[in-house]
C-alpha positions as CSV (number, residue, x, y, z in Angstrom):
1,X,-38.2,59.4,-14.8
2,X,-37.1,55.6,-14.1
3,X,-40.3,52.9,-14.7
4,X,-39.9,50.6,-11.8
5,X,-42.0,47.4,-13.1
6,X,-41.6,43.9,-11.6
7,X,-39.2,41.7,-14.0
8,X,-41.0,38.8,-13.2
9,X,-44.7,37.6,-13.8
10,X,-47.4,40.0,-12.0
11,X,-48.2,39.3,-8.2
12,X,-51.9,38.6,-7.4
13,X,-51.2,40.8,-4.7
14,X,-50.9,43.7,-8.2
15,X,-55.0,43.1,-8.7
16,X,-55.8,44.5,-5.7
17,X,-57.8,48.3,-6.0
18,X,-57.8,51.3,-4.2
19,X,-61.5,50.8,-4.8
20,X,-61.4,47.7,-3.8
21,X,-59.2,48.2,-0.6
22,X,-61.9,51.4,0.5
23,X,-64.5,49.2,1.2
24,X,-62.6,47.9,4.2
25,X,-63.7,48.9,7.4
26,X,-60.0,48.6,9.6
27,X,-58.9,51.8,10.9
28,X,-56.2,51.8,8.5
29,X,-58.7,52.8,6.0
30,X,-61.4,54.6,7.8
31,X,-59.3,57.0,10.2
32,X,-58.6,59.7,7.3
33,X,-60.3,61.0,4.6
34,X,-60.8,59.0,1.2
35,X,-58.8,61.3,-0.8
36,X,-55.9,60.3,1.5
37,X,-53.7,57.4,1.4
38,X,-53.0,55.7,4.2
39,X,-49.5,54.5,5.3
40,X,-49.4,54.8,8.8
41,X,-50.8,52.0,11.0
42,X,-49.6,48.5,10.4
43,X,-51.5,46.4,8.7
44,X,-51.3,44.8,5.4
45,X,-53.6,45.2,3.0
46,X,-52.8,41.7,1.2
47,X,-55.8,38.8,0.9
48,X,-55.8,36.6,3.8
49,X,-54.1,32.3,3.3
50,X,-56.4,30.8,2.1
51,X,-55.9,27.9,4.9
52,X,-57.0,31.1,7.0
53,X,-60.2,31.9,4.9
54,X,-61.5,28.4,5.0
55,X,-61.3,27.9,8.8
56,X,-62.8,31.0,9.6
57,X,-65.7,30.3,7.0
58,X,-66.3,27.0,8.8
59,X,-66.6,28.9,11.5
60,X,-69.3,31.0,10.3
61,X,-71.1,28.2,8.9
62,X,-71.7,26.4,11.8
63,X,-72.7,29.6,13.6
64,X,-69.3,28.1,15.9
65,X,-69.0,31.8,17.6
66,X,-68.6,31.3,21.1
67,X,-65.8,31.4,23.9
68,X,-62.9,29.9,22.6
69,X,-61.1,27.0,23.0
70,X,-56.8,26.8,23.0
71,X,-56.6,23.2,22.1
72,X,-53.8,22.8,19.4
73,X,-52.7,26.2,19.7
74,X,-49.1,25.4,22.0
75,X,-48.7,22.7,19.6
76,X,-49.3,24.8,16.5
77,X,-46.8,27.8,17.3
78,X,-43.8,25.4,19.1
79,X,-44.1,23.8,15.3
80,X,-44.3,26.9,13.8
81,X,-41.4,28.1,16.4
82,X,-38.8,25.2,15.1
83,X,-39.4,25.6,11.7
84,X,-39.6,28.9,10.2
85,X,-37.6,30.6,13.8
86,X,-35.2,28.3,15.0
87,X,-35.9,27.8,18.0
88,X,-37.8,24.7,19.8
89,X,-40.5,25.7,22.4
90,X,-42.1,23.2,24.7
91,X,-45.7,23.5,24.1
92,X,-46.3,23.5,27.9
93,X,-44.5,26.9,28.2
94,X,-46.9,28.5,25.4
95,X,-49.9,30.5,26.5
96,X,-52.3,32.3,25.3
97,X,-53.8,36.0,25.5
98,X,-55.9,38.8,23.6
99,X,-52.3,40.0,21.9
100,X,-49.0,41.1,22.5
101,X,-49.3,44.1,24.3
102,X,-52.2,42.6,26.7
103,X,-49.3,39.6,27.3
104,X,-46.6,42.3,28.0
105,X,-48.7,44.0,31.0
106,X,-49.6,40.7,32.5
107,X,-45.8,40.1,32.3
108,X,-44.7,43.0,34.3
109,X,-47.6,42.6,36.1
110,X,-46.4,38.6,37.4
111,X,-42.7,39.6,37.3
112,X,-42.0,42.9,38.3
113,X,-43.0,45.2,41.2
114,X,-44.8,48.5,41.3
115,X,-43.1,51.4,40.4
116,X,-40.3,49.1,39.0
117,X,-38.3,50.8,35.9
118,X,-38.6,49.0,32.6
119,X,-36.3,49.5,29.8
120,X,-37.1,50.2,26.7
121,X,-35.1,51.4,23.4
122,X,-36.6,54.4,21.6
123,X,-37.5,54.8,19.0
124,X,-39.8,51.9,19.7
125,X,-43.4,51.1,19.4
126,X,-45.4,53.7,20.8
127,X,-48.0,51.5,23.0
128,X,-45.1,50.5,25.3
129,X,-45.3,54.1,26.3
130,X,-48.2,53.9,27.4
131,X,-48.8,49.9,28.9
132,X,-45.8,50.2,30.9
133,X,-47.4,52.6,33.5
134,X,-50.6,51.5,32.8
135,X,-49.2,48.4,34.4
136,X,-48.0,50.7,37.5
137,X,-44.3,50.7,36.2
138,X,-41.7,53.5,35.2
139,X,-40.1,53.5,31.8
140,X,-36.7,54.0,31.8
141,X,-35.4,55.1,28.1
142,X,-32.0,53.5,26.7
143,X,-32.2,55.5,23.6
144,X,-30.9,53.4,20.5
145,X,-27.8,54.5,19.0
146,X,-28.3,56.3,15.5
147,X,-25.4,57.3,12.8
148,X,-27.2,59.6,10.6
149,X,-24.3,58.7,8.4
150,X,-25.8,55.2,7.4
151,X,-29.3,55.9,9.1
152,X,-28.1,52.6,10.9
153,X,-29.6,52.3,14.3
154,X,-27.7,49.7,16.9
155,X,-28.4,49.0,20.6
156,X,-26.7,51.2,23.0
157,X,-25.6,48.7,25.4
158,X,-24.1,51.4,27.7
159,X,-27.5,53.2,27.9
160,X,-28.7,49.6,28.8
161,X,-26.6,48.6,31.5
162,X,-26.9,52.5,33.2
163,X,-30.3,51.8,33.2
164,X,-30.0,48.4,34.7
165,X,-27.3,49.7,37.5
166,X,-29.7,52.5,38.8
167,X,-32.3,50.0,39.1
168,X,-34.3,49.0,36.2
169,X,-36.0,45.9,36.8
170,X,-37.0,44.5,33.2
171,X,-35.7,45.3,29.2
172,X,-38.7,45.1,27.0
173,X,-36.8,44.4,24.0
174,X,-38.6,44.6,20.4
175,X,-36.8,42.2,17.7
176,X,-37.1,42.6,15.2
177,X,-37.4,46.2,16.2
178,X,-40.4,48.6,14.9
179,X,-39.8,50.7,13.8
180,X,-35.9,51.1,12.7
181,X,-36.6,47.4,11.1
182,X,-33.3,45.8,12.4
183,X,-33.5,42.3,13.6
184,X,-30.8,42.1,16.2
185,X,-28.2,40.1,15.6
186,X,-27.1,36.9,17.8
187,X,-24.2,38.9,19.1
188,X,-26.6,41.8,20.4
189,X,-28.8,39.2,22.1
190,X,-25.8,37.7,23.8
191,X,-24.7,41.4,25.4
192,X,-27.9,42.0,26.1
193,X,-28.8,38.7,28.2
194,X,-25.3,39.2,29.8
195,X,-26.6,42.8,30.8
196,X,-30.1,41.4,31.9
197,X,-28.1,38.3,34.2
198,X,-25.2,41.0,35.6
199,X,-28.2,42.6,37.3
200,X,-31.0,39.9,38.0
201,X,-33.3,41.5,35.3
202,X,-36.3,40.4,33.0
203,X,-36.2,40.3,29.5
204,X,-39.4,40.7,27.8
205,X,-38.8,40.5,24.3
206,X,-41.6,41.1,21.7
207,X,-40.6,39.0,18.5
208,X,-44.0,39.8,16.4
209,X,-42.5,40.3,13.4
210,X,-40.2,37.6,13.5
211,X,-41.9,35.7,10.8
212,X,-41.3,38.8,8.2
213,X,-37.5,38.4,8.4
214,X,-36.0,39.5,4.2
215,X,-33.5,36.8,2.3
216,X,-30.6,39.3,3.0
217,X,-31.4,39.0,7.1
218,X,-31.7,36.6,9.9
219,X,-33.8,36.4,12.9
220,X,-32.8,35.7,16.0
221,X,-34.7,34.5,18.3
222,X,-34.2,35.7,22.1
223,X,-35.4,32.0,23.6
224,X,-32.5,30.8,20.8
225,X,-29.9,31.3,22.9
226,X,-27.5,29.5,25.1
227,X,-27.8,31.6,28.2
228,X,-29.2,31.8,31.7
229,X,-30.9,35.5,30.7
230,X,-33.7,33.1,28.8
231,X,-34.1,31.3,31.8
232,X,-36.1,35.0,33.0
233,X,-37.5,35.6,29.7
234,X,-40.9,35.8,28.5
235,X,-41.1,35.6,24.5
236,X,-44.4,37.1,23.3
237,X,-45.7,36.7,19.6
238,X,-48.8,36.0,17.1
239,X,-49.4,35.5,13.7
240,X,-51.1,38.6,13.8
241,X,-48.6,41.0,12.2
242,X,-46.7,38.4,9.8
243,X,-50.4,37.1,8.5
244,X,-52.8,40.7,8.7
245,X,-54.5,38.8,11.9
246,X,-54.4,42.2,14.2
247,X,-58.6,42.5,14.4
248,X,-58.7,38.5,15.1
249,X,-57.2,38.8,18.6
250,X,-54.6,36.0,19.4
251,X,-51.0,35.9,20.5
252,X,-48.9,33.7,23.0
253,X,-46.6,34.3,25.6
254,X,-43.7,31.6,26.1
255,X,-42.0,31.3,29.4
256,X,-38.7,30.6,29.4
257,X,-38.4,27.9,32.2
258,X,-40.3,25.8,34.5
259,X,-40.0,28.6,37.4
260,X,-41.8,31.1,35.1
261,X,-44.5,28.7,34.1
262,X,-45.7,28.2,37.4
263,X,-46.2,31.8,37.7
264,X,-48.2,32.2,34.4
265,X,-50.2,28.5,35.4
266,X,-51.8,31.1,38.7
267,X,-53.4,33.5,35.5
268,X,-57.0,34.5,35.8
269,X,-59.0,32.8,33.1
270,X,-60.2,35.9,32.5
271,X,-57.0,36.6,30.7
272,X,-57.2,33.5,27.9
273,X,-61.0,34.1,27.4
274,X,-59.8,37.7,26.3
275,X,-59.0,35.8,22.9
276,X,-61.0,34.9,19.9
277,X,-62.3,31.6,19.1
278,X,-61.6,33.5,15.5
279,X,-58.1,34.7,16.6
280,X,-57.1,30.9,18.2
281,X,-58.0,29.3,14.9
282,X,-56.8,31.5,12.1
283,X,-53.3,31.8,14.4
284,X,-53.6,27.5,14.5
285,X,-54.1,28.0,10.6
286,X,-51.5,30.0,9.6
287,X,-48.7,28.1,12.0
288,X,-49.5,24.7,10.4
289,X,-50.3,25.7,7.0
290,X,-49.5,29.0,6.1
291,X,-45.8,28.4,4.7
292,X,-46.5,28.9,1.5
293,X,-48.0,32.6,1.7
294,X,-46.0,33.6,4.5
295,X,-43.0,32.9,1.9
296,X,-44.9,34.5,-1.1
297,X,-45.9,37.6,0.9
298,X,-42.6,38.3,2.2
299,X,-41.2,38.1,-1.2
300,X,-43.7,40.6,-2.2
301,X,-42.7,42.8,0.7
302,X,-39.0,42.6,-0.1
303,X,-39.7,43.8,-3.8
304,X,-41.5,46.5,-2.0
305,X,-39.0,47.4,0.5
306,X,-36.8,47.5,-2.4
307,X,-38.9,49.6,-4.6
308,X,-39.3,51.9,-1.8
309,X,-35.8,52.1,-1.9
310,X,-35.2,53.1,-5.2
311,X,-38.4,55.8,-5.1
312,X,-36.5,57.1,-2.1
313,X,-33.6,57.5,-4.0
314,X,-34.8,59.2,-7.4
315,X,-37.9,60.9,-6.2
316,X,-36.7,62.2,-2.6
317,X,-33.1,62.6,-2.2
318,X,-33.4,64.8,1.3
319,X,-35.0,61.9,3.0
320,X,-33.1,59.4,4.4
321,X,-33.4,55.7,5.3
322,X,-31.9,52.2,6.1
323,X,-33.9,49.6,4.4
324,X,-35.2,47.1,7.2
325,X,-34.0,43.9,7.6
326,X,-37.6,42.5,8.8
327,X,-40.9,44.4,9.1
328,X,-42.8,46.4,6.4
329,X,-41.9,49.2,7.9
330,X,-40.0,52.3,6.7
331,X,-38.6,54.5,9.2
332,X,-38.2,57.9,6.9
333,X,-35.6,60.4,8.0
334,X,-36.9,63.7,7.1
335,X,-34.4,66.1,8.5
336,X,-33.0,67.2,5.1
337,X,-36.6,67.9,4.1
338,X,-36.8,70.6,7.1
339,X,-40.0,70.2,7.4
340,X,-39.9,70.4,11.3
341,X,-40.6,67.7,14.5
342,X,-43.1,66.2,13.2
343,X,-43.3,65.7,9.4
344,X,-45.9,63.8,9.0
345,X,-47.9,66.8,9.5
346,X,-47.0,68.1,6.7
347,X,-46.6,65.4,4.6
348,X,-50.8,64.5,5.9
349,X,-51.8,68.5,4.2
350,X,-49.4,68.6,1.2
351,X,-49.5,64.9,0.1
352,X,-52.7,63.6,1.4
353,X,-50.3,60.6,2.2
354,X,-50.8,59.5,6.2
355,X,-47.7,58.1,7.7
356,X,-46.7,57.3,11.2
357,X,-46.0,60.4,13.5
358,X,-42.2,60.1,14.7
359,X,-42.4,61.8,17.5
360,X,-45.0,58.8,19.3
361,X,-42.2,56.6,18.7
362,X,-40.1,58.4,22.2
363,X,-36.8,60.1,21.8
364,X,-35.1,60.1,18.8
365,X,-38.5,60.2,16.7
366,X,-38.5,63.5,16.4
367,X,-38.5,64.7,12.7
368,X,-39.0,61.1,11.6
369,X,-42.2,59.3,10.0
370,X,-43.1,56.0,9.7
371,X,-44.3,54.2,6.9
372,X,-46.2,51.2,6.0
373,X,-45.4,49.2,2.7
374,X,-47.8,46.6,2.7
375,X,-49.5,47.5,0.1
376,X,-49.6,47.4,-3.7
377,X,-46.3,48.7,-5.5
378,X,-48.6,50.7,-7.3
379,X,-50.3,52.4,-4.1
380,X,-46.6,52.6,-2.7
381,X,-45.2,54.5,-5.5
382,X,-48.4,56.9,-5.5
383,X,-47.9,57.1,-2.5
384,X,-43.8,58.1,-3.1
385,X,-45.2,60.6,-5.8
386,X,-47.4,62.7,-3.8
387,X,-44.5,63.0,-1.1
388,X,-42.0,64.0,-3.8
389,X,-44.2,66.6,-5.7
390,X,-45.1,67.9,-1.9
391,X,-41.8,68.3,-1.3
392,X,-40.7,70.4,-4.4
């Protein structure tokens, strides 16, 4: 059996302990049992910047934990936006909320009507299922297309524009996408905003894992482009995912003209004041200082992505995948392994390993899983091992 050990000097990432990571009290590792290793919901399990640690300490110290204030926030992120996403946002377009998803139903709350249809691309993030008729809209599903081939996913831009034509009012677009991992290209953005101008519709496009973009990849931001779809867009994003913020509660929405910013200046305070004075300042943190772990921890990722890769390969050859181009997610194609609709099932009783359940992810998620490697290499490939000697 092939050793898979890092050719270079050991990660401080490497000293972290199952132990040590069982004393946490996320969901990620209280929702199942301690015998069980948990893969499934995504967070990292990684140390926090230290730039991050610090603030919040201050924090702390000086008891500082009331409402919280947004000053230097726009300013952080539209720094943040030019020089690790390529693309400059004006600070007066950035605003903040409680997260992504609480930004994507004021969205369609301010810019769509009730009982509009909503596009979406399955199989996508599972709470879009559920805030798009929460906010008293329809989804309308524009599955993505999937060669089973490659395991490469692409946008069905037919699907897209039928959607559109019968009356869709809005594409919720997730780039880079969870959980296929592909960070759409320039070229799909362009048919996609020529789609979402053809027929006067909104693009909402969630770019939270922007930030966790791999050497061999590119992102491409939506608001990057030359086009008069990003004029009705609405960017949404957070250091959350690419910095393990989630709990800390902060993200931004960016409006993509003047017009839309009047629209978001009407909010209810209510909205803001959702967000942590914790949240505002580790997100302020990380934008302005974070660089340097953002770049080590995505390197780490990458050699994980890759090791999960190879694991795949030797250890389970009827599961299939196409490694991500951002994200540190997997999306595991378990067809081969006939081990029905919803393998993680089974993979949760043999394996004790929890993954993602497929099928939450909309059509197409059926007999897939989901799996989170943010972790150690040495929790991932445990984690490989149980699945493979489940499996034979």
């Amino acid at each position: 059996m092939t050793s898979y050990v890092r050719s270079e000097s050991p990660h401080p990432f490497d000293q972290l302990t199952i132990e040590t990571l069982r004393q946490r009290r996320s969901v990620k590792w209280r929702r199942y049992d301690p015998d069980v290793l948990p893969c499934w919901v995504a967070e990292m399990d990684y140390p926090l910047a230290d730039p991050i640690r610090a603030v919040l300490s201050e924090l702390v110290e000086r008891h500082d934990t009331g409402y919280a204030d947004f000053d230097g926030l726009a300013d952080a992120f539209a720094e943040f936006s030019a020089r690790r996403l390529g693309v400059r946002v004006d600070p007066e377009s950035v605003y903040p909320v409680p997260d992504v998803m609480v930004g994507i139903h004021v969205s369609l709350e301010l810019f769509t009507a009730p009982a509009d249809g909503v596009v979406v691309c399955p199989p996508v993030y599972p709470p879009f299922y559920s805030t798009i008729p929460y906010a008293g809209r329809r989804v309308v599903e524009a599955p993505l297309a999937y060669d089973s081939a490659s395991s490469r996913y692409d946008l069905d831009l037919d699907a897209i524009e039928r959607a559109l034509r019968t009356g869709a009012r809005a594409l919720l677009l997730c780039n880079p996408h969870n959980p296929v991992g592909r960070a759409w290209s320039r070229a799909d953005l362009e048919a996609v905003a020529e789609l979402a101008e053809r027929h006067d519709a909104v693009v909402l496009s969630d770019e939270v894992h922007g930030p966790l973009t791999y050497d061999d990849s590119r992102f491409t931001a939506f608001g990057s482009l030359d086009t008069p779809a990003v004029r009705r867009s609405v960017t949404l994003t957070s250091a959350s995912k690419a910095f393990n913020l989630p709990g800390l509660k902060c993200a931004v929405v960016v409006a993509g003209s003047p017009e839309m910013r009047k629209v978001f200046d009407v909010l209810p305070d209510e909205v803001p004041l959702g967000t942590s004075i914790f949240g505002v300042a580790a997100n302020i943190a990380a934008f302005r200082d974070g660089d340097a772990w953002l770049d080590s921890t995505t390197g780490y990722l990458q050699h994980n992505r890759d090791l999960l890769g190879a694991l795949i390969a030797e250890r389970l050859p009827t599961v299939r995948w196409s490694p991500p181009a951002a994200t540190f997610l997997g999306w595991l194609d378990f067809a081969g392994a006939q081990l029905g609709n919803e393998p993680a099932d089974a993979i949760l009783e043999r394996a004790r390993v929890a993954l993602y359940p497929g099928e939450r992810f909309g059509t197409g998620g059926g007999g897939f899983a989901r799996l989170n490697f943010a972790t150690t290499s040495a929790v991932l490939t445990q984690a490989v091992d149980r699945m493979a000697a489940a499996l034979t």
